[in-house]
VEXLOKOL-35720 format. One record per residue (C-alpha): x, y, z; residue number from 1. Coordinates in steps of 0.1 Angstrom, whole numbers, always signed. Each point is the difference from the previous one (the first is absolute). Layout:
BEGIN
((X; Y; Z); NUM);
...
! end
This chain:
BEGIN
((+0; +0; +0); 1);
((+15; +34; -10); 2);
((-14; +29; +18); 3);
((-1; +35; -15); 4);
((-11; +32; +20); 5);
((-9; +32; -23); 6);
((-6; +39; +17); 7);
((-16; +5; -30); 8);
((-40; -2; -15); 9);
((-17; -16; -28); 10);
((+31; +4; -23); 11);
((+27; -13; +22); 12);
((-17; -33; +9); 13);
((-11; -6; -35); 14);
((+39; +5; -8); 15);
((+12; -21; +33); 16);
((-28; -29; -16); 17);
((+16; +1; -33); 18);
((+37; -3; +14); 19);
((-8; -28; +19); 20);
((-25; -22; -28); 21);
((+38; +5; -17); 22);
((+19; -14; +26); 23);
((-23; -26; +6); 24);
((-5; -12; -37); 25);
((+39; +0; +1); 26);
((+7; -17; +33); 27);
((-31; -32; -7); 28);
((+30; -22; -21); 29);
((+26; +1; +29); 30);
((-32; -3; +28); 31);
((-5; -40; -11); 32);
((-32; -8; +11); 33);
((+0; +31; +25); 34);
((-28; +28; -14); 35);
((+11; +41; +11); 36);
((-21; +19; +17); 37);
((+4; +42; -1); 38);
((-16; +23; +26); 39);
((-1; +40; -5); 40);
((-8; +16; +33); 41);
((-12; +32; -12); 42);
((-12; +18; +31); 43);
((-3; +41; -14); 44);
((-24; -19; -32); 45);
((-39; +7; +15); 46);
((-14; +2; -32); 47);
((+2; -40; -8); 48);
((-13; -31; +24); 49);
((+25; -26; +8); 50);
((+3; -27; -27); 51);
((+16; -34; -6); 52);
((+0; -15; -37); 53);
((+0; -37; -4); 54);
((+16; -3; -32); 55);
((+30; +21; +4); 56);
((+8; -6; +41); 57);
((-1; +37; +9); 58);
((-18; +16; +31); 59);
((-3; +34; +1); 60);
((-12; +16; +35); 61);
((-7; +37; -1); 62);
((-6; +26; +26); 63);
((-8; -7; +37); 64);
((+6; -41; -6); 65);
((+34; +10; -13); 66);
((+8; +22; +30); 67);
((-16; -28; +26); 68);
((+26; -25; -19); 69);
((+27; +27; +1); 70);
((-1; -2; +41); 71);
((+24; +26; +13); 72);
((-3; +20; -30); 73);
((-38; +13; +14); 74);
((+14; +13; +29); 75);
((+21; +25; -21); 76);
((-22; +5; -27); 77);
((-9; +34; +1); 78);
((+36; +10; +2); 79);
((+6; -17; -33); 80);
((-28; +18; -20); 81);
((+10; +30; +11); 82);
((+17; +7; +31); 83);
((-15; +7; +37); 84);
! end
């Protein structure tokens, strides 16, 4: 499982999905009969629901799930976005 995070919306996770589908597609022939899984955490992106596709083995979680994954990273949160 590769694990991407992303500070960015919309954009920026659909980039982050497209790197990893790459990597993935590369990786399958030295994996054997292991199948890759990707995960963008994508906790500023509010303007999509958290999403996992079957066929390519990427999750996306957006917003507050991402942040609830993130741990630590809620407690400091507002000083990312934009200071105190």
């Amino acid at each position: 499982m590769l694990i991407d995070v992303t500070g960015g919306g919309r954009e920026a996770v659909d980039k982050k999905v497209t790197t990893l589908l790459e990597w993935m597609t590369r990786e399958k022939l030295n994996l054997g009969e292991l199948r890759p899984f990707g995960v963008v955490l994508a906790p500023l992106d509010e303007s999509q629901h958290s999403s996992y596709d079957n066929d390519t083995g990427i999750i996306i979680v957006c917003g507050e799930d991402a942040r609830d994954l993130l741990g630590g990273l809620s407690q400091c949160f507002d000083w990312i976005v934009g200071g105190p």
